[in-house]
C-alpha positions in Angstrom: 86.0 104.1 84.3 83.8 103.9 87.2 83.0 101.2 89.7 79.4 101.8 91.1 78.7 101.5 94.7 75.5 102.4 95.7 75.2 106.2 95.2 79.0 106.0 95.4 80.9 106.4 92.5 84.8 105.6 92.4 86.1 106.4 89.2 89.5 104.0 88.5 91.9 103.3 85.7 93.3 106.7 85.9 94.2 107.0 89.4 94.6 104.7 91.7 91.9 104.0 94.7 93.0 103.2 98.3 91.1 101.3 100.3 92.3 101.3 104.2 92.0 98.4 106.7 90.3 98.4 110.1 89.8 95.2 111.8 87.6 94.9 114.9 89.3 91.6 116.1 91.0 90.4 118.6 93.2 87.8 116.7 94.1 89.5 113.2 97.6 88.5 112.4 99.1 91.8 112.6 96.5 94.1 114.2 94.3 91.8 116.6 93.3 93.8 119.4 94.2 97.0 117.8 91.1 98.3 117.3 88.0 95.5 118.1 86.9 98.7 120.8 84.1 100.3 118.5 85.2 103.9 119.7 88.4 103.4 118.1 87.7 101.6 115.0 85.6 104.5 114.1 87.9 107.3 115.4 90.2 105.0 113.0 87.7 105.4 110.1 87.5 108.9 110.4 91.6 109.3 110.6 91.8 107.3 107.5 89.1 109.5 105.5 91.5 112.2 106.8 94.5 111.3 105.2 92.6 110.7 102.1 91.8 106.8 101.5 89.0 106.1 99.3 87.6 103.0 100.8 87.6 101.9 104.6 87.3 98.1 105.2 85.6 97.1 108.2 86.7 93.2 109.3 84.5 91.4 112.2 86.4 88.5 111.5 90.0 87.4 111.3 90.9 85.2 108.1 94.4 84.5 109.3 95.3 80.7 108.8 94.6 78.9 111.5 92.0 81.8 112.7 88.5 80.3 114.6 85.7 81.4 112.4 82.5 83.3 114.5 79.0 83.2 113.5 77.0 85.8 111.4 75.6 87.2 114.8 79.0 87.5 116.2 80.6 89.3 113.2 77.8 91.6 113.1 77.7 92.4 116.7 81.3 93.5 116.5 80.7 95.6 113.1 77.3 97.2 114.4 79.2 99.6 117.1 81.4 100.5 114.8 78.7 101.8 112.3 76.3 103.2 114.6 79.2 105.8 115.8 79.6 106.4 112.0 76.1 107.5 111.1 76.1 110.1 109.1 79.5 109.9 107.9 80.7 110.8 104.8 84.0 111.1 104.5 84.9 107.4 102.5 83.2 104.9 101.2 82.4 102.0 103.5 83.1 98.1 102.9 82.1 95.1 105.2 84.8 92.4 104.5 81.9 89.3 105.0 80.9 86.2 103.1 77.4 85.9 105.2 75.1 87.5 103.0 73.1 88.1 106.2 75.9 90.4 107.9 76.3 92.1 103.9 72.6 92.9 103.8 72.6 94.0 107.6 75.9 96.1 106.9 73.8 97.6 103.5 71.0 99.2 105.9 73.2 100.5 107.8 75.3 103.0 105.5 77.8 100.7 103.5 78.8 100.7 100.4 80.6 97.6 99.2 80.9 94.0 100.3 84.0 92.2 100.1 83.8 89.0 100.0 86.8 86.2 100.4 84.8 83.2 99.9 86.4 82.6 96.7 82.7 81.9 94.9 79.6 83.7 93.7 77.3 82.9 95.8 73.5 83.3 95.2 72.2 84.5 98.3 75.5 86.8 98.3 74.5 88.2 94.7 70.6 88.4 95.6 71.6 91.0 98.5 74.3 92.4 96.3 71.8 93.2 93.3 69.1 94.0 95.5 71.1 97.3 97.1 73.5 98.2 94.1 75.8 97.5 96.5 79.8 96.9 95.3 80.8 93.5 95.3 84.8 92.1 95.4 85.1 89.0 94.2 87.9 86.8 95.3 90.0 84.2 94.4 91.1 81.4 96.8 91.7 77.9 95.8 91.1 76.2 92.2 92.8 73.5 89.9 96.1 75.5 90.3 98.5 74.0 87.8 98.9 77.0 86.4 97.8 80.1 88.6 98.2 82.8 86.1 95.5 81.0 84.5 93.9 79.3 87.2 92.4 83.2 88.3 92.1 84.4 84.7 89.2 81.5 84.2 87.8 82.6 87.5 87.4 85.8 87.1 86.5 85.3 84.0 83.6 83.0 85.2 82.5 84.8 88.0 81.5 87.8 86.0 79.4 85.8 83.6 77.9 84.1 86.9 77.3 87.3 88.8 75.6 89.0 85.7 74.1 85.7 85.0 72.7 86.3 88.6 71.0 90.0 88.0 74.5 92.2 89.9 75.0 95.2 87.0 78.4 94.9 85.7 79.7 98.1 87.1 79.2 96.8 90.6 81.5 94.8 90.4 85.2 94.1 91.3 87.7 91.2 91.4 90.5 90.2 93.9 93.4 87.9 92.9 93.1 86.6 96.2 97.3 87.2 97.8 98.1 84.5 100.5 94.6 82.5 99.8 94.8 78.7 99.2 98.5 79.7 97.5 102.0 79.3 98.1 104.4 82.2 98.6 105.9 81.3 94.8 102.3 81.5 93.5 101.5 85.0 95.2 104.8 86.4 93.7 103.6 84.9 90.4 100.5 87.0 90.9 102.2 89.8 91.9 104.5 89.8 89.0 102.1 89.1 86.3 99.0 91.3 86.8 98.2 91.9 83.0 98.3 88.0 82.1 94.9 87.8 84.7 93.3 91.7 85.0 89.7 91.1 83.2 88.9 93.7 81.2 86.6 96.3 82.3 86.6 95.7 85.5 88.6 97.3 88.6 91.2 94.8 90.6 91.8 94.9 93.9 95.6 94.1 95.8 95.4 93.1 98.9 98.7 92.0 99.9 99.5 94.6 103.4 101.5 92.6 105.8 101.0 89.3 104.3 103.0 86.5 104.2 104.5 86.8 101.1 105.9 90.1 102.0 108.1 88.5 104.7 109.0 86.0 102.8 110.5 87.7 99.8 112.2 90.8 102.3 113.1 88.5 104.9 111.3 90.8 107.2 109.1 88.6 109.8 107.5 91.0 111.8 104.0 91.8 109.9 104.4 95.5 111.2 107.9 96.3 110.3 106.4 95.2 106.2 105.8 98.4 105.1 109.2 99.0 102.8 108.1 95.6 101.3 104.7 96.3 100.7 105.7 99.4 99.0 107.9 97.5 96.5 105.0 95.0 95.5 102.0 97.8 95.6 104.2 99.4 92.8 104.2 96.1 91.1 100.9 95.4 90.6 100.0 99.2 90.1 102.2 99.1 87.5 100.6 95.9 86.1 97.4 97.4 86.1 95.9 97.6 89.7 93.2 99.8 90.4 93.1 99.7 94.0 95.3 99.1 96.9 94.3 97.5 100.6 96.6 98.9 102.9 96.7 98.6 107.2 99.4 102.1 107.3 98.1 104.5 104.7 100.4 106.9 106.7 103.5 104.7 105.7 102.2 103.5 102.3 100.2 106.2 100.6 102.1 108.1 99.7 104.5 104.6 98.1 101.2 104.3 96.3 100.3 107.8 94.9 104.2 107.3 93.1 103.5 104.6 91.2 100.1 105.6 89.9 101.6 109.0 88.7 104.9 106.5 87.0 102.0 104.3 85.8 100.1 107.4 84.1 103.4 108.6 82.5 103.6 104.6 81.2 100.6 104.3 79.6 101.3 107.8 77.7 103.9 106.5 75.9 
């Protein structure tokens, strides 16, 4: 199977797809400040396409609870140093993690490949600039009727690939996001975590993004975003084994290798 972004093809299903975090923030909740100098954030780009990771996803915005959202000029002016040192590059794919359409089609001239998007809805001008490059598009989950979240995401994600298509994006563009610590309780995100073949739509790749998150302390007890990384391994090998395609990760150097494991179990699995 093959999720088409751009003149990037990531083939899924088989192997599992790694998609590493940079932020260029200063108030992330675990790597604020880390990185929001441009010189390192690429350096960081290029050190991840190093150690393997498919994807690299580039954050001018923090969506920590509680976090001060900026404006679509101040997003991009933090992502566009960042790019302009990685002209040329070609070592990953690229992702913008936006929901301004004007940052995602301003990102898409300038080399990226995919635009996640944690709005938690398809939105028009979004899936006019999506279409309009070929670009990859994640699609989120974040809040609905919730009385049952298993089902609550299986109707969106349903829905939002009829709406997309419905909306001219090719159905191999895009990809869907169950949307971990977003408008749910830490009970709900376990649910999510445990249950990844009730919700996975079919013929599509899903994303888990759950590095450092909330839910990760509060199942391991562990409340130091940082020190997450034995916990993260335990529920990326959940939902690989569930069915996810791809993995967000802040440490590929501590979790990688946590993820190549299960995908090789998950092969063995299936084969049965």
């Amino acid at each position: 199977m093959v999720w088409q972004c751009r003149d990037r093809a990531l083939s899924y299903g088989e192997n599992v797809l790694v998609m590493g975090i940079v932020n260029i923030t200063p108030d992330s909740f675990s790597d604020g400040g880390d990185f929001f100098d441009p010189s390192a954030a690429a350096a960081r780009v290029r050190e991840f396409a190093a150690m393997g990771v498919d994807v690299v996803d580039l954050g001018g915005q923090s969506t920590r609870p509680g976090a001060v959202p900026v404006t679509p000029q101040a997003e991009w002016l933090r992502l566009k140093g960042v790019l302009e040192r990685l002209q040329g590059f070609e070592g990953a794919v690229l992702s913008v993690d936006t929901y301004f359409p004007e940052v995602a089609e301003t990102a898409l001239q300038n080399g990226v490949h995919i635009i996640n998007d944690v709005s938690g809805k398809v939105n028009p001008k979004m899936a006019a600039v999506v279409q309009k490059y070929g670009a990859g598009w994640i699609i989120m989950h974040s809040t609905g009727e919730k009385e049952n979240i298993i089902e609550d995401v299986r109707t969106f994600f349903a829905r939002a690939a009829s709406q997309a298509q419905a909306l001219g994006v090719k159905k191999e563009c895009l990809c869907f996001d169950m949307g971990i610590g977003f408008g749910k309780t830490r009970e709900e995100d376990l649910a999510l975590i445990a249950n990844v073949p009730a919700y996975k739509p079919a013929g599509y790749p899903l994303l888990f993004a759950a590095s450092r998150k909330r839910v990760i302390g509060y199942a391991s007890g562990e409340p130091e975003p940082k020190k997450r990384t034995p916990g993260n391994i335990a529920a990326d090998t959940a939902a690989i084994l569930g069915g996810a395609d791809m993995v967000r990760l802040h440490d590929p150097a501590g979790q990688m290798a946590g993820v190549r494991m299960a995908g090789e179990i998950r092969k063995r699995v299936q084969r049965r």
